[in-house]
C-alpha positions as CSV (number, residue, x, y, z in Angstrom):
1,X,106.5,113.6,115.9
2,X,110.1,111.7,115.4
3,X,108.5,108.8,116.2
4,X,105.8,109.0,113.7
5,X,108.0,110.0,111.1
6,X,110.1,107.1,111.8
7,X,107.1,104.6,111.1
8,X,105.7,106.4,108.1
9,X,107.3,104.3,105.3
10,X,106.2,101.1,107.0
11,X,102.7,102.6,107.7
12,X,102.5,103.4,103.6
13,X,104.1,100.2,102.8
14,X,101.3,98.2,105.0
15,X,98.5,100.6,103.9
16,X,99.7,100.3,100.3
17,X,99.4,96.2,100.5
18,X,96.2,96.7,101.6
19,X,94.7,99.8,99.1
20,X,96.6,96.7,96.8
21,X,94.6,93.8,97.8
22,X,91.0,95.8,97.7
23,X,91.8,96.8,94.3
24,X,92.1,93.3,93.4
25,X,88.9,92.3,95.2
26,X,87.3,95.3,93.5
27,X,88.6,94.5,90.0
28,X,87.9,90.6,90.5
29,X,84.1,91.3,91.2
30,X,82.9,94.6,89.3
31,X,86.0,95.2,86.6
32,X,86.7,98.5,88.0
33,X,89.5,100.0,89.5
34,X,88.0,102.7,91.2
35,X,90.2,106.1,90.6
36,X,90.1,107.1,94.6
37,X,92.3,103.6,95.7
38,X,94.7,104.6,92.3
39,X,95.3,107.9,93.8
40,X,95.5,106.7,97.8
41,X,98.4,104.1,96.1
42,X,99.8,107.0,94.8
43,X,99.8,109.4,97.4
44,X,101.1,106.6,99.4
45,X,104.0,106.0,97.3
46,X,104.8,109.6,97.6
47,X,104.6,109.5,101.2
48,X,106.7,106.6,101.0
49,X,109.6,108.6,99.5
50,X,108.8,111.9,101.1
51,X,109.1,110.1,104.3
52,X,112.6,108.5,103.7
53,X,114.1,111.1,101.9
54,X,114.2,110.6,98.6
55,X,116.6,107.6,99.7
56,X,115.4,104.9,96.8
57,X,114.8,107.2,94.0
58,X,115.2,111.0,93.0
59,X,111.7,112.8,93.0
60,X,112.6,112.6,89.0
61,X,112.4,108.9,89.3
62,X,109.2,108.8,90.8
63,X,107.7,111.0,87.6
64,X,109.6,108.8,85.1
65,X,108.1,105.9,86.7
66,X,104.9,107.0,86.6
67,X,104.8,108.5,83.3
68,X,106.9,105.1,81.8
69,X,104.0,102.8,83.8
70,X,101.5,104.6,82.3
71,X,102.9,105.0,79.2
72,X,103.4,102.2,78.2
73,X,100.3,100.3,79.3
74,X,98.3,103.2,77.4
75,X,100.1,102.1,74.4
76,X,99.1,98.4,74.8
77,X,95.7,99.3,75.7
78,X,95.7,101.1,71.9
79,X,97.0,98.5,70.3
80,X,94.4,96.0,71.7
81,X,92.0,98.0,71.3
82,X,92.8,98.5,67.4
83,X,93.1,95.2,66.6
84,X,89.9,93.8,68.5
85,X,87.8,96.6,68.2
86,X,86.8,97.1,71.8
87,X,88.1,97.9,75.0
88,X,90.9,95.5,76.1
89,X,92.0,96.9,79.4
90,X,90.4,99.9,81.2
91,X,92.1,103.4,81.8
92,X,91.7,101.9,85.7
93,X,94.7,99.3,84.7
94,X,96.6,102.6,83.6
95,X,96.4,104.3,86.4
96,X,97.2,101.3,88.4
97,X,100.5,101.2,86.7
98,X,100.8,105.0,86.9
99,X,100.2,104.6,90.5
100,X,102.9,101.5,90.9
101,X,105.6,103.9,89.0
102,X,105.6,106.6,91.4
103,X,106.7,103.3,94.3
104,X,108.8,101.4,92.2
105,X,110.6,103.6,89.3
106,X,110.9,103.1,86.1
107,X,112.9,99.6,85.9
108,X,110.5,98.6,88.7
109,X,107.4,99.3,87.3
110,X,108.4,97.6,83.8
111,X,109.4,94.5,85.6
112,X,105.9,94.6,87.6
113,X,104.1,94.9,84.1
114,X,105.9,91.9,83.3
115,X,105.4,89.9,86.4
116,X,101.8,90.9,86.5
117,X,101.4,90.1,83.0
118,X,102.8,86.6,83.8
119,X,100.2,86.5,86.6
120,X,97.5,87.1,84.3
121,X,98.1,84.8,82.3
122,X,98.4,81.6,85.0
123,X,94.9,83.4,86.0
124,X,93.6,83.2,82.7
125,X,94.9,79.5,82.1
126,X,93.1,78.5,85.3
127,X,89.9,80.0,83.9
128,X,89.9,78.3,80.7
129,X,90.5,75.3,82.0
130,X,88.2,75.5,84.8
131,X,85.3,76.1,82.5
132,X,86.5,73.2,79.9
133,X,86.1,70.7,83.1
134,X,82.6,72.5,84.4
135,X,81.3,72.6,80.7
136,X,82.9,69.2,79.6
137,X,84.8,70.7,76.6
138,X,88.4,71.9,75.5
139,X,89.6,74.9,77.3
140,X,89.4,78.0,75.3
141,X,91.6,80.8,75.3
142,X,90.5,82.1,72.6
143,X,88.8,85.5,73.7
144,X,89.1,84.7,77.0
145,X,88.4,87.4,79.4
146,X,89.7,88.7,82.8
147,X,90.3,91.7,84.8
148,X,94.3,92.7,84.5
149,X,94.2,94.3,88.0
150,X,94.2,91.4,90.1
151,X,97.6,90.1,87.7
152,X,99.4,94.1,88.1
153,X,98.9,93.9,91.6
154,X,100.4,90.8,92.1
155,X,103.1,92.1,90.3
156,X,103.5,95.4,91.7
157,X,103.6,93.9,95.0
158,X,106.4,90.8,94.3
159,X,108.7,93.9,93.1
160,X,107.7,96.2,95.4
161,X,108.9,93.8,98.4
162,X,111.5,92.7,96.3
163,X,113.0,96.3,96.4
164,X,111.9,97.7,99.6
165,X,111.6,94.8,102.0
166,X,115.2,95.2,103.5
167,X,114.5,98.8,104.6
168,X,110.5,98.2,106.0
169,X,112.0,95.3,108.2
170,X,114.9,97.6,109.9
């Protein structure tokens, strides 16, 4: 049993990578982050901390992290959707970042908003112009559309390594 315990954070550090990765895939191809893999990340990250004993964060850390990821993407997700007048990111996307709070607290999760945001947006720069060479015109950001998953993932998982790769290699 010692030795399993011992493994457990790298076993939810790999397994969250991959739940990580299919939600990208998933989001890429349908636009949906299914709610199952947002909870398995979750669980995972809870695991994670469980497992090493509250080491990185107090179990208070992992709630304001997920409330502040949530939080705050909710709030953008009003906004867009106000001033559009449809939906600009899905309650999947919220959940994601719900999700990435509980593993990387709240200045974590903030700076994987950002990074992921950042992401997206080189993703939706390579769109545009992808379809101004295939149609022969200007690219067009103008109402360009993409799936933010694939961009938060990224994100979540260039902090996530940044502030937990030291103690998975041990």
């Amino acid at each position: 049993m010692d030795i399993f315990l011992n493994y457990l954070p790298a076993f939810c550090s790999i397994a969250a990578i991959l739940t990580l990765i299919t939600l990208s895939v998933i989001d890429f191809r349908t636009w949906i982050l299914p709610d199952w893999l947002n909870l398995i990340l979750a669980i995972l990250g809870i695991t994670f901390h469980a497992s090493t004993s509250f080491f990185f964060m107090p179990p208070s850390g992992l709630f304001y992290g997920a409330a502040v990821g949530a939080g705050i993407l909710y709030l953008i997700r009003m906004g867009g959707n106000y001033y559009y007048k449809q939906d600009t990111l899905g309650l999947g996307d919220v959940k994601l970042l719900g999700a990435a709070g509980l593993w990387l607290g709240v200045e974590g999760v903030v700076m994987a908003m950002t990074v992921g945001a950042f992401a997206g947006l080189i993703h939706g720069i390579i769109v545009a112009v992808y379809r101004g060479i295939k149609e022969k015109s200007r690219p067009n950001l103008n109402r360009l559309m993409i799936p933010a998953g694939p961009g938060f993932c990224i994100g979540i998982l260039i902090i996530g390594i940044w502030q937990y790769a030291n103690y998975v290699m041990e």
